[in-house]
Each structure stands twice: as C-alpha cells, then as structure tokens.
C-alpha positions as CSV (number, residue, x, y, z in Angstrom):
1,X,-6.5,170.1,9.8
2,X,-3.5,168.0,8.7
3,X,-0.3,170.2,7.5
4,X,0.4,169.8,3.9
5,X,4.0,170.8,4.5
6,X,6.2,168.0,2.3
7,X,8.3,165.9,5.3
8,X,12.2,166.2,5.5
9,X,14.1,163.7,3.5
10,X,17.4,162.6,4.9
11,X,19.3,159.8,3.6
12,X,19.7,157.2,6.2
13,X,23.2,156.1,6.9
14,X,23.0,152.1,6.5
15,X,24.8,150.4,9.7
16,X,22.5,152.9,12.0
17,X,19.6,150.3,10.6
18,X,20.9,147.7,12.3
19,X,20.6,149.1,15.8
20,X,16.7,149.2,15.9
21,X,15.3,146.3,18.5
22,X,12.3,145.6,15.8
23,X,13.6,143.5,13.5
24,X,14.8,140.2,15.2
25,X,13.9,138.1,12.6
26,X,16.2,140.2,10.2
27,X,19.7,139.5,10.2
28,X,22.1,143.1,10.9
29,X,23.7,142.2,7.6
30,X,20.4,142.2,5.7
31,X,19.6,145.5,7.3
32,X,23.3,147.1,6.8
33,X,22.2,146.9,3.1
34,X,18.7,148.3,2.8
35,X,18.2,151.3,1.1
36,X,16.7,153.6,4.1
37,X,16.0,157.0,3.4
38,X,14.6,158.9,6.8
39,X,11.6,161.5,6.5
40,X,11.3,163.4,9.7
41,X,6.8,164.3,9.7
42,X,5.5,167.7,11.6
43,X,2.5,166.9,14.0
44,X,-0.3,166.9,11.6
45,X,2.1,166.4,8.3
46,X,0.9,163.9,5.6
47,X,3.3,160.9,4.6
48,X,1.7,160.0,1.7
49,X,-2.1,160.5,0.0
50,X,-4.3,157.6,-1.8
51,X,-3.2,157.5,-5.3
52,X,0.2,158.9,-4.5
53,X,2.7,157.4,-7.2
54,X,5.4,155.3,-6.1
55,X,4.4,153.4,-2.8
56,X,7.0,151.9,-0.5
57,X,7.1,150.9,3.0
58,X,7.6,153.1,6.1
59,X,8.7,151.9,9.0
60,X,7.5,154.1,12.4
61,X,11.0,154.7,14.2
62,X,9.4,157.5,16.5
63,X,6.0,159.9,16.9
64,X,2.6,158.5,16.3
65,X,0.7,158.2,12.5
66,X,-3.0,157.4,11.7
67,X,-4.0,156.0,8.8
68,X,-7.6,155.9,6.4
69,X,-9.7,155.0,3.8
70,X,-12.0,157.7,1.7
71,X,-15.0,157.2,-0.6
72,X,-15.4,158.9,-3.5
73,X,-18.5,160.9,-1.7
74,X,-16.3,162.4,0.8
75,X,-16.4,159.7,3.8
76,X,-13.4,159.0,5.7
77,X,-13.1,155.8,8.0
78,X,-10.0,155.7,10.4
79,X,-8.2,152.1,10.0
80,X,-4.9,152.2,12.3
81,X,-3.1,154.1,14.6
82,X,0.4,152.9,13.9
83,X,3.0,154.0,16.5
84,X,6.5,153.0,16.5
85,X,7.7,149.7,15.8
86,X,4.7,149.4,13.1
87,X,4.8,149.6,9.5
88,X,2.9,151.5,7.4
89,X,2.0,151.2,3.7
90,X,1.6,146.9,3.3
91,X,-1.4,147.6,1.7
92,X,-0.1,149.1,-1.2
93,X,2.5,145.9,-2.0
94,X,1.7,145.3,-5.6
95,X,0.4,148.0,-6.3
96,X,1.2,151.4,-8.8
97,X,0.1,154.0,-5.4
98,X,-0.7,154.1,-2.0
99,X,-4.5,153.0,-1.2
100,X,-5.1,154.7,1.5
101,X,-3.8,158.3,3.8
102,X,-1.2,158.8,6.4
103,X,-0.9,161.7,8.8
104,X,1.1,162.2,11.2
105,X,-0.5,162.6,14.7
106,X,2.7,164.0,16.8
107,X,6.3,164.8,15.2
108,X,7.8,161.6,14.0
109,X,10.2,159.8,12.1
110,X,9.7,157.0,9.7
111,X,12.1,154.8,7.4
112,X,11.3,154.3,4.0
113,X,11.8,151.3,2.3
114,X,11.6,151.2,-1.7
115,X,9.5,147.9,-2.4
116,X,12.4,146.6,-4.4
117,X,13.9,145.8,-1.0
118,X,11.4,143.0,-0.6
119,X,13.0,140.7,-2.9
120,X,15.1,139.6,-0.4
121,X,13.7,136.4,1.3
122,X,14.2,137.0,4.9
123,X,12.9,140.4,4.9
124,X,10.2,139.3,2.5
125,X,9.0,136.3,5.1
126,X,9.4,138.8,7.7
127,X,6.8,141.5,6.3
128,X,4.5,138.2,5.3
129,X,4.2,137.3,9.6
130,X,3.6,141.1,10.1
131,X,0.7,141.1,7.3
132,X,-0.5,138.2,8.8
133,X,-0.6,140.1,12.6
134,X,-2.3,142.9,11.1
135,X,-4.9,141.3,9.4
136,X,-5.6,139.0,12.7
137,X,-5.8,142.7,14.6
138,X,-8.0,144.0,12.0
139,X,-10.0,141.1,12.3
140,X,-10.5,141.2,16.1
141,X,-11.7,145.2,15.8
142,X,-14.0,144.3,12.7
143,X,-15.5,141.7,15.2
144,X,-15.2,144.1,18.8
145,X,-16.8,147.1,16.7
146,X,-19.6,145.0,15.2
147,X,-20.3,143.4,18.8
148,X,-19.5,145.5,21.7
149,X,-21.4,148.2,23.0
150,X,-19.9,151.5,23.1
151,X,-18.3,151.7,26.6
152,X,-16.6,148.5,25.6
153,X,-15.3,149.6,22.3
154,X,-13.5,152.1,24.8
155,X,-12.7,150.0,27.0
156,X,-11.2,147.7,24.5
157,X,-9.3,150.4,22.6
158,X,-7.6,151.9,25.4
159,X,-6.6,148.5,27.0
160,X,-5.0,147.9,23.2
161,X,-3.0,151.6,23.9
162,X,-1.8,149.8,27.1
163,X,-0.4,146.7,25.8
164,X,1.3,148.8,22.9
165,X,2.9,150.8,25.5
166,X,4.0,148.1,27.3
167,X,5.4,146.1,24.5
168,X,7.3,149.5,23.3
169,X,9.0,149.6,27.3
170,X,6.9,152.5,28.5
171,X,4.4,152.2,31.2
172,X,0.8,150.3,30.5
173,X,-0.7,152.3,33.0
174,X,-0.4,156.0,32.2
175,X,-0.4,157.3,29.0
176,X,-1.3,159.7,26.4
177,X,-3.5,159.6,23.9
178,X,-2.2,161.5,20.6
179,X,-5.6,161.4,18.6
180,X,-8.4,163.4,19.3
181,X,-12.1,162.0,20.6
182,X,-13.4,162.2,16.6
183,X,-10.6,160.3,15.3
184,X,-11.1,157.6,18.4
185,X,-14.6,157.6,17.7
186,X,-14.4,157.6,14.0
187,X,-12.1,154.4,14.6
188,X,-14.7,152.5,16.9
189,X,-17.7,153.7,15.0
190,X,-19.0,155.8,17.4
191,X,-20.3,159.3,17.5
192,X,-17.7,162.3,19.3
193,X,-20.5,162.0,21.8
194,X,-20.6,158.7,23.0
195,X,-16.9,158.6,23.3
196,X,-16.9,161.1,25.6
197,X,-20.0,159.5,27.9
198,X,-18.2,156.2,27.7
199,X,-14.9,157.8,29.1
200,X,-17.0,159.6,31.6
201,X,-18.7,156.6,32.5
202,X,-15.2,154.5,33.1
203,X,-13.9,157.6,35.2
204,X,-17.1,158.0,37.5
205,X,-16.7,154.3,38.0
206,X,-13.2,154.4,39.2
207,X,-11.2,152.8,36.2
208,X,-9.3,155.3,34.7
209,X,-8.5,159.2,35.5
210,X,-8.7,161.3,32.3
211,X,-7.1,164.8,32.3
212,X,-7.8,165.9,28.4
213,X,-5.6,163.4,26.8
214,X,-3.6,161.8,29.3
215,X,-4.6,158.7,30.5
216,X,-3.9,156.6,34.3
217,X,-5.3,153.0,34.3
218,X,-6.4,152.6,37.9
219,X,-8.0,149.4,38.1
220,X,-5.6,146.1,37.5
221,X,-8.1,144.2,35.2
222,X,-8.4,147.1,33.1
223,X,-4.3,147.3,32.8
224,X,-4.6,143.8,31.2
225,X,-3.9,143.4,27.4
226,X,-6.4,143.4,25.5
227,X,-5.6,140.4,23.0
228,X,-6.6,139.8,19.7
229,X,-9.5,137.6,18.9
230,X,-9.5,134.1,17.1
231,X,-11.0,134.5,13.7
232,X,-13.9,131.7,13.9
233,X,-13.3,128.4,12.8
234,X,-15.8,127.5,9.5
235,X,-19.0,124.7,10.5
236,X,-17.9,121.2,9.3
237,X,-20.0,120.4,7.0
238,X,-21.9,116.8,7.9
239,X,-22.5,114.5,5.7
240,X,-25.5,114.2,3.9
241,X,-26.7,110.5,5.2
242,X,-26.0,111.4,8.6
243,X,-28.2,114.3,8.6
244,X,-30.9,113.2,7.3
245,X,-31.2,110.4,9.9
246,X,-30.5,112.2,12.1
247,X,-33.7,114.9,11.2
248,X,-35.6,111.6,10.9
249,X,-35.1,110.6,15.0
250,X,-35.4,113.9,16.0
251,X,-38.9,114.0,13.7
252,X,-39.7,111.0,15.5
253,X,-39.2,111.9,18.8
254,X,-41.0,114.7,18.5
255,X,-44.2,112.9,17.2
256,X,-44.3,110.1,20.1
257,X,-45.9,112.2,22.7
258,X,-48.6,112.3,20.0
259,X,-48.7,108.7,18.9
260,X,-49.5,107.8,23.2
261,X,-52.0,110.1,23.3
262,X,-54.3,108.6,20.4
C-alpha cells in the first residue's frame, strides 16, 4: 500500500535548474529564474491526491511515479508511468486541484513548479508540445489496448519501457520493471493473470528472460521502439451529387446480369 508519509521539501537552488539535459527548448536564463522547490518521495510515497488544493507541475528529476484516475465507487484505472524526464500534473492546468493520484513507485525526486511560472511564453510553448506528446501517447495505448490481444499489450508495453530507457541513456535491452504485475495489468486492461501468461508465453518463446522484475530483451525486433500511433485521419465527406450517381451505376451494374437474362 502507498506510504502516506508527507515528501521532503527542499528549496531548490535556482542556477542547479539549468543543468538538467530536458529542457532544450528552454533557455538556462529562463530556467535560472523559476521558482523550483525539490520534494525528495519514499518508494511508495504519495505526491499529491485528486482534489488536493493548489496544483502545480512536477517535473520527474529521478525514481519512477505512477499516476491514476478513481470513480466515485472505488475503481482505480492506472494512466501513466512517468519516469524521469516527464512531467507530471498537466492535467490539472486550470484548474483549483489535482484530478488525478501520484505515487511514487521507487525513491525519487521531483521539481515543483507553481503554475504561475507558466506565464512565461517559452516555457508555456514548451509545456503546450509536451501536452501535445502526451495526448498523442495516450491516444496510441487507448487504440493498442482497445485492439491488441493480450500478449501484445505486453509486448507493446515493455518495448515502450525500452525506448524510454534508451532515450534516458540506459540500456534498451535490460531493465527493470518498478511496478508490479497488477499495476501493469491494471494499465493494459488485463487481469494479474494474463499478465503473467503473456510474459510466460514471450519467455518460453525465446524473447525476453524474466527474473521477478528484471527484464533482458533477447530478440532484436523485440528491442525496437515501440512508436506511437497516428491518430486516424476523419473520412472526407463526398459530395452529395457525386454519391448519388455514383449509388446510381453501381445500382445499375448490379441489375444488368438480370436485364440479359430476361
């Protein structure tokens, strides 16, 4: 169960901002003057609840977070597993509180950002590209977990851990895994169950080696990033004279066989 211990709060000295490789759209200057303030998160500590007052932005600087949604009825659906380089709280923009839960999954270290900060241009155009990147992601699992069968939910999800890894500098093809087989599962929509047949499955056929949590990658298409998926393009609509003669040939066509026969 997550640790309801309050995280540390440590103001964050200003020009150490600037030093972090995840903000190259962002002048140093701009960064030199945001007001950071640095919470350090035990494994299993909450950052913030839905309907927590005063919602800012957290920046992921180290550990592993997951975030989620709750229903008044007591159902919890997983929505992200931010790591660092990832933000966490864009939802909440606009908003009075948070709208949704964040726990941390391993020790970590986030930046927060008071939402005043975002008055600033650049740094507002910057978090408007990473909204639009998240929404894209979102969009690609809404459309792999509606989809895919269950071995290649997995499949996808752990080939998304890989190219995260990779893009942070660490290896693609060893790894491990910081949530448990519920909270993967409760992320794909699949049963605690089926996760574990589906990573069975992978291993018997010689694709990955699982030892509890840690993860080796052994076949090279399954090292590959897995790479978000184009929303669909909307169906032009055609215009009204064109279909209808168009149904009228392909009316007529149909009816000729019928016509020779007579």
């Amino acid at each position: 169960m997550p640790s309801h211990e309050a995280p540390t709060i440590t103001p964050f000295p200003p020009e150490e901002c600037a030093m972090t490789t995840q903000w190259p759209a962002i002048p140093e200057d701009a960064l030199s003057g945001l007001p950071f303030t640095r919470l350090r998160l035990p494994a299993r500590g909450w950052l913030f609840h839905a309907g927590q007052p005063r919602p800012g932005l957290y920046f992921v600087h180290a550990g592993y977070l997951r975030t989620s949604v709750g229903s008044d009825d007591g159902r919890e659906r997983i929505t992200a597993f931010p790591m660092r380089g990832d933000w966490v709280g864009l939802e909440s923009i606009g908003s009075e509180c948070h709208a949704s839960d964040a726990v941390a999954l391993d020790a970590s270290e986030v930046w927060h950002l008071p939402e005043s900060a975002m008055a600033d241009a650049a740094i507002a155009h910057r978090f408007a590209a990473h909204c639009a990147r998240q929404l894209r992601e979102q969009q690609a699992w809404a459309l792999a977990v509606g989809s895919l069968c269950a071995e290649r939910r997995v499949l996808a999800f752990l080939q998304d851990q890989a190219r995260r890894h990779v893009e942070l500098g660490c290896s693609g093809t060893r790894f491990t895994l910081r949530m448990t087989r519920a909270e993967m599962g409760n992320f794909l929509a699949l049963q605690i169950e089926t996760v574990t047949r589906a990573l069975a499955k992978l291993q018997a056929g010689g694709r990955v080696r699982i030892d509890r949590r840690d993860v080796t990658l052994l076949a090279e298409d399954f090292a590959q990033p897995w790479r978000e998926t184009a929303p669909p393009q909307p169906r032009a609509v055609p215009d009204r004279r064109a279909w209808r003669a168009s149904r009228s040939r392909a009316r007529g066509e149909h009816r000729a066989p019928a016509h020779g026969l007579m």
